[in-house]
C-alpha positions as CSV (number, residue, x, y, z in Angstrom):
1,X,39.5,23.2,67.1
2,X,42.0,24.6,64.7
3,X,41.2,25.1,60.9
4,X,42.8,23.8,57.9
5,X,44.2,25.9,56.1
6,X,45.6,25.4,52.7
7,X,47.7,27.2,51.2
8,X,46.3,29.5,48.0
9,X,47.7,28.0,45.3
10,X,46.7,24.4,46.6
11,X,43.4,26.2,47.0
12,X,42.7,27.1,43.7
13,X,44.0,23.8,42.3
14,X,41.4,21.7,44.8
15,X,38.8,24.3,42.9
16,X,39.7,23.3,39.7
17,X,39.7,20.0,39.9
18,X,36.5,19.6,41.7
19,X,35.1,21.8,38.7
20,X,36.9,19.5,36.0
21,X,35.0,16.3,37.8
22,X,31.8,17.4,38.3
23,X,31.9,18.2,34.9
24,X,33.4,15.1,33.5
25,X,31.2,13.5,35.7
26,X,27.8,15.6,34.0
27,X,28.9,14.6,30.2
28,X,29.6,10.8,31.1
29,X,25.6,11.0,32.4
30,X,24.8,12.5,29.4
31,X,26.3,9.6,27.1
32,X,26.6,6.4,29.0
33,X,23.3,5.3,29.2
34,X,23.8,5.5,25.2
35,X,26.9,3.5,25.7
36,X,30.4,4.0,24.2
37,X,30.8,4.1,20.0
38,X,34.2,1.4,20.8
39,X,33.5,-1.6,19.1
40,X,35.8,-5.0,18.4
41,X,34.8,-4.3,14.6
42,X,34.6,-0.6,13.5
43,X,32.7,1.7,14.5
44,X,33.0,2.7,10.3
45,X,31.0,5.3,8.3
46,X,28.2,3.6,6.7
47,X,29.3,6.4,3.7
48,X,32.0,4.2,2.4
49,X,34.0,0.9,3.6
50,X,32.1,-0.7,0.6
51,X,34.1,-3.8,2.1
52,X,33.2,-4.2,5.5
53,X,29.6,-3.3,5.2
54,X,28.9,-6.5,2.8
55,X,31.0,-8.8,5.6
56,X,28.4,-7.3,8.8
57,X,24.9,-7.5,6.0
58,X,26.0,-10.9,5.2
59,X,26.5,-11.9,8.0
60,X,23.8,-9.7,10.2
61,X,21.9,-8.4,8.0
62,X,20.4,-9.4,4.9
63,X,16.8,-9.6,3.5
64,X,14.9,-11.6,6.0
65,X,16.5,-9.5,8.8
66,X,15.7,-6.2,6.9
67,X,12.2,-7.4,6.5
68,X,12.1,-8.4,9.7
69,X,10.4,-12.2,8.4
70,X,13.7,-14.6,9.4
71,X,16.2,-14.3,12.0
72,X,20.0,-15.2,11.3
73,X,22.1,-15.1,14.7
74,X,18.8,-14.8,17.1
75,X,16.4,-11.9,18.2
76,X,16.3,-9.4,14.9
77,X,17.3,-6.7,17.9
78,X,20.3,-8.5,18.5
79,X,21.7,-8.6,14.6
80,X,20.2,-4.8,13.7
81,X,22.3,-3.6,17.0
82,X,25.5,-5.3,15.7
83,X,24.5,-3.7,12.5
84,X,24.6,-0.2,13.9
85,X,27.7,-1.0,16.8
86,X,29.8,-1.6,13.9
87,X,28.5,0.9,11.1
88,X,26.2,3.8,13.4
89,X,24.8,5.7,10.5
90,X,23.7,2.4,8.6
91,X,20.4,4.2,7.7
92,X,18.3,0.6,6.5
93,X,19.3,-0.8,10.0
94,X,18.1,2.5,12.2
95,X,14.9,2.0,10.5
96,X,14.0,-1.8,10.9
97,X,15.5,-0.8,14.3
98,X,12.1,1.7,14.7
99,X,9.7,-0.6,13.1
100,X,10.6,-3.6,15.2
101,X,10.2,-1.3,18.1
102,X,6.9,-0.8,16.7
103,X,6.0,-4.1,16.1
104,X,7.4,-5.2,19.1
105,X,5.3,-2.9,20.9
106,X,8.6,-2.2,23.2
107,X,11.7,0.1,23.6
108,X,14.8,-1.4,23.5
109,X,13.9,-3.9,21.2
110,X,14.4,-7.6,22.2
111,X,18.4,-8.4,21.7
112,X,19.3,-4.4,21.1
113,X,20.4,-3.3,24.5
114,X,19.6,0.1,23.4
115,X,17.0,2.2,23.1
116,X,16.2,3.6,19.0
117,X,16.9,7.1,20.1
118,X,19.9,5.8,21.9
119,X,21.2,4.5,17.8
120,X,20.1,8.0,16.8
121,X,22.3,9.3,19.7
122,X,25.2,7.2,18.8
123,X,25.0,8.1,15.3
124,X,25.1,11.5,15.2
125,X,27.9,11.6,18.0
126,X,29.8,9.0,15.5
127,X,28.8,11.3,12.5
128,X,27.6,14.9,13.4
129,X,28.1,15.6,9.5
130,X,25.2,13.0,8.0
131,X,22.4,15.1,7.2
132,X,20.3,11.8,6.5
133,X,20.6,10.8,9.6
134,X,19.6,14.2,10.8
135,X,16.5,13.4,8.6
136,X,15.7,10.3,9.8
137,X,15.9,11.4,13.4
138,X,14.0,14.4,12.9
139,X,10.9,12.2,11.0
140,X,11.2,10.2,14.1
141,X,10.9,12.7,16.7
142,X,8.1,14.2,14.2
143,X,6.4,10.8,14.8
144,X,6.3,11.0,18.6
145,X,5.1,14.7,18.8
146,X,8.2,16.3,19.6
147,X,8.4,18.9,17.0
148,X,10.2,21.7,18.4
149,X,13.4,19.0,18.8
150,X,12.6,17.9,15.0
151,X,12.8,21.2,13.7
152,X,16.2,21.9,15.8
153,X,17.7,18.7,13.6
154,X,15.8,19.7,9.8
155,X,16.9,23.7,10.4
156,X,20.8,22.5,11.2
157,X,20.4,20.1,7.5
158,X,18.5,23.3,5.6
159,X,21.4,25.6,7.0
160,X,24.8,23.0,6.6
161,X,23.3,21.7,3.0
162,X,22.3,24.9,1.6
163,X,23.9,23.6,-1.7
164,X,22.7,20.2,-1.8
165,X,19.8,19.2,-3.7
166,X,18.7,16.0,-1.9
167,X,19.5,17.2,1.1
168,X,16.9,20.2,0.7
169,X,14.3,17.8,-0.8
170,X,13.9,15.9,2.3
171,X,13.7,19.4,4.2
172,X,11.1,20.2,2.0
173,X,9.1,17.0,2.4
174,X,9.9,17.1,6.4
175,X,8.4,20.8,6.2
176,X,5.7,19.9,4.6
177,X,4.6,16.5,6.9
178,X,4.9,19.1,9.4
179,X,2.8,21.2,7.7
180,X,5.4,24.2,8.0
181,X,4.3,25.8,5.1
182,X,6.4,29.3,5.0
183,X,9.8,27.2,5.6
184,X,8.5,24.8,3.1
185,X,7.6,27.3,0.4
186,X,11.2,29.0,1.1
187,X,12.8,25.6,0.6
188,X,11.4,24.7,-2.6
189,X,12.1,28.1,-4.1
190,X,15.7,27.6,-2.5
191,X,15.4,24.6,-4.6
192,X,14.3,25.8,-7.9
193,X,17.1,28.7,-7.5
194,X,19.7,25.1,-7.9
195,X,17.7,24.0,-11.4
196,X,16.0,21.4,-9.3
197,X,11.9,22.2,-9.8
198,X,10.0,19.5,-8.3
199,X,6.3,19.8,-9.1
200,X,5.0,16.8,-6.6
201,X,6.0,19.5,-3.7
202,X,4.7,22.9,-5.7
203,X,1.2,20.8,-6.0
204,X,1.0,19.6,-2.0
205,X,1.7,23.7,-1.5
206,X,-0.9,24.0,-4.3
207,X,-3.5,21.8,-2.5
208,X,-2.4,23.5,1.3
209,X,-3.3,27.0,-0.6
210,X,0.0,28.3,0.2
211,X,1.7,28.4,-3.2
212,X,3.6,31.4,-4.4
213,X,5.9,31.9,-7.5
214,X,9.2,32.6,-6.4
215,X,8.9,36.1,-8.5
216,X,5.7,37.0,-6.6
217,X,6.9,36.1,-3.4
218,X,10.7,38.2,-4.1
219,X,8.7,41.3,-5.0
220,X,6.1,41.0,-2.0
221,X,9.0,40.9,0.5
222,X,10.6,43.9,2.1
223,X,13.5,45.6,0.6
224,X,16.4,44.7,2.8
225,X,17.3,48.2,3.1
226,X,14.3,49.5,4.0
227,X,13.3,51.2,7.0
């Protein structure tokens, strides 16, 4: 029986394209079961579009949604996961989303489609930039033990916020939950060095016996050009 035989060129171009599939065909396993971020109304950044946010709480989720005590359009999933199709990083919503998972004792909660790490997912790909989300993903994997792949999400907001106050608070207090007490300690100094001195976290250090003045610590570390 003869062989095929194709010429080089077609060769390399088969190659290729097989490559460019099977990869194409790894990342939409990755994100489909998390769905796609196209929506009828948005997706928009839950940062701004003062506008639009009031039209999707009015309508999806006010108070009694929030507090998960009364329903609007039906199951409180269904109305928190329009919430978060339209507006990912709507920060309120991705937490009644986890405590109705809670309460519901179940994962997607009834009416979301999706699972809560599945918003978290869908967030950050709609907003890589919002270190509160970050924040609130990381206190949720901290929750469920999985504190290597917390620490991956508080280290990228201590090193991408280096200059913002807030954003270093809640890596402190993460830090501390954790009970990471060397990052912690080097946070809150970090903190004091922007005119921000927060004694509620330099008296939990206090109490953990792992307080140091920022003076005492800078003179008990090692000169940078020593050897």
């Amino acid at each position: 029986m003869k062989q095929l035989r194709f010429p080089l060129t077609l060769c390399r171009l088969l190659t290729v394209t097989a490559v460019t599939v099977a990869a194409s065909s790894a990342h939409a396993q990755v994100i489909q079961p998390c769905g796609s971020l196209e929506n009828n109304y948005g997706p928009y950044d839950y940062r701004g579009r003062e506008g639009s946010k009031r039209i999707v709480e009015v309508n999806h989720f006010d108070s009694g949604v929030e507090t998960l005590t009364k329903r609007m359009t039906g199951p409180f999933g269904g109305d928190i996961a329009y919430t978060l199709r339209a507006f990912p990083n709507h920060y309120r919503a991705l937490v009644t989303l986890e405590r109705l998972a809670e309460k519901e004792k179940a994962d997607p909660p009834d009416g979301a489609h999706y699972s809560v790490e599945c918003f978290y997912d869908r967030a950050l790909r709609f907003v890589p930039d919002d270190h509160l989300v970050r924040l609130l993903y990381a206190n949720y994997l901290v929750k469920r033990s999985r504190r290597d792949d917390a620490l991956k999400q508080i280290e990228y907001v201590a090193r991408t916020e280096s200059d913002n106050p807030l954003a270093q608070l809640n890596v402190a207090r993460l830090y501390l939950d954790m009970k990471e007490y060397d990052l912690a300690l080097a946070t809150v100094h970090h903190l004091m060095s922007l005119g921000y001195d927060r004694p509620d976290l330099r008296d939990r250090l206090i109490a953990a016996g792992r307080w140091v003045e920022p003076a005492a610590a800078a003179a008990s570390a090692p000169a940078s050009g020593a050897r």
